[in-house]
C-alpha positions in Angstrom: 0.0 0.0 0.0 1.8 3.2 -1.2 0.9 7.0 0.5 0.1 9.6 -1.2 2.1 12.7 -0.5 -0.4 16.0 -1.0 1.8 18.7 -1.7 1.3 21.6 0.5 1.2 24.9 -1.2 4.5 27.0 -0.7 3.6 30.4 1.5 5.7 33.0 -0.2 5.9 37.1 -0.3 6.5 38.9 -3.6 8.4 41.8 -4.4 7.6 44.3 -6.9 10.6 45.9 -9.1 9.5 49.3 -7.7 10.1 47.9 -4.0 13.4 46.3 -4.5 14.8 49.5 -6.4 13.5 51.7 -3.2 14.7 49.4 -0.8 18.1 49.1 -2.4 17.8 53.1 -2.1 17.2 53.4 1.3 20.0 50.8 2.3 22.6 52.8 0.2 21.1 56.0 2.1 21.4 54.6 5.4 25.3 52.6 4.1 23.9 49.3 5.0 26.1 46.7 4.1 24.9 43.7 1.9 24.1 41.4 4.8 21.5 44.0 5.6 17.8 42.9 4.6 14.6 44.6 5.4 12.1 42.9 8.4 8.0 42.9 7.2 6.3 42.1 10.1 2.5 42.2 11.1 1.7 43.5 14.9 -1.6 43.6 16.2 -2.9 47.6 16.2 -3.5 50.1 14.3 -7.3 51.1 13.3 -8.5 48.0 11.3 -7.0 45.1 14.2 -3.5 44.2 12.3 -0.7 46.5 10.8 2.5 46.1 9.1 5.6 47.0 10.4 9.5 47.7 8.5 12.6 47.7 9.7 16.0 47.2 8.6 17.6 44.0 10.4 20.8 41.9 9.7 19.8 38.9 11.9 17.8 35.7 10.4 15.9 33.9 13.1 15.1 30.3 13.2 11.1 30.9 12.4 12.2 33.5 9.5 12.0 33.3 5.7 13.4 35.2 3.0 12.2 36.1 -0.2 14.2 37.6 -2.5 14.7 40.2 -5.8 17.1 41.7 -7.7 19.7 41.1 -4.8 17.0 42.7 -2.4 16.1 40.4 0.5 13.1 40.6 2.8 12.7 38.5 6.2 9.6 37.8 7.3 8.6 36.1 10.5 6.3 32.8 10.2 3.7 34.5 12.6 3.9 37.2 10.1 4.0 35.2 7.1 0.7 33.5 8.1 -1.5 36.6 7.6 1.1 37.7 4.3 1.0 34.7 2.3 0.6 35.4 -1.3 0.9 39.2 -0.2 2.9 41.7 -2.9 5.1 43.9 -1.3 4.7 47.6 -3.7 6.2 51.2 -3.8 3.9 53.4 -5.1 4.5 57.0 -5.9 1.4 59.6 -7.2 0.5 62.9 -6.7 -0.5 62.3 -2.5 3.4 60.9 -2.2 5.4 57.9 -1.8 5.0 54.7 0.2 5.7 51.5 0.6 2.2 49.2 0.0 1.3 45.4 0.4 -1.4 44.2 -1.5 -2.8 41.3 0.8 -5.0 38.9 -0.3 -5.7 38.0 3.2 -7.0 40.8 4.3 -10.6 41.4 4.3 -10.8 45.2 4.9 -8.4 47.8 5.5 -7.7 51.5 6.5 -7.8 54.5 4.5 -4.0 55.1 4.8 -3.6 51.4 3.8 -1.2 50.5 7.5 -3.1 48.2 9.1 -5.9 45.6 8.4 -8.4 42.9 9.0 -9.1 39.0 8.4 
């Protein structure tokens, strides 16, 4: 009698071009060296239950993955990862200004200024 082996679907963060290019920005600002990557995390706050936090870190922990672009890494908690899976990490600039944006499909409503969220 064989098992069968389901294949569980792989949680992963994506990073837009515009994101890596600011991040790599930022980094060179702040002389960051390369082993420098830049912490997502989700806290629970802000006005819709959850928000997002950044932060430049240089440590990987045992419960972190990191997704990577264009030489650009991100670390992301798995706590964190478990309300970001098949998120899109963005930076947007228009006419209002600049920021960074995730485009979660977890979440099931947000704030206006787009920081914090709800499942």
């Amino acid at each position: 009698m064989s098992e069968m082996m389901v294949a569980e679907q792989p949680r992963s963060v994506s990073l837009s071009q515009s994101a890596a290019r600011r991040i790599a920005t930022l980094m060179q600002q702040e002389q960051n060296g390369p082993e420098m990557m830049l912490r997502v995390s989700v806290s629970g706050g802000g006005c819709s239950g959850f928000q997002y936090g950044f932060s430049f870190d240089d440590a990987k922990g045992d419960d972190d993955r990191v997704f990577e672009r264009d030489g650009i890494r991100v670390v992301i908690d798995d706590t964190s990862l478990d309300l970001l899976a098949g998120a899109e990490i963005d930076f947007v600039e228009d006419l209002v200004g600049a920021s960074f944006q995730i485009r979660n499909p977890n979440a099931k409503t947000s704030c206006g200024c787009g920081n914090s969220f709800s499942v």
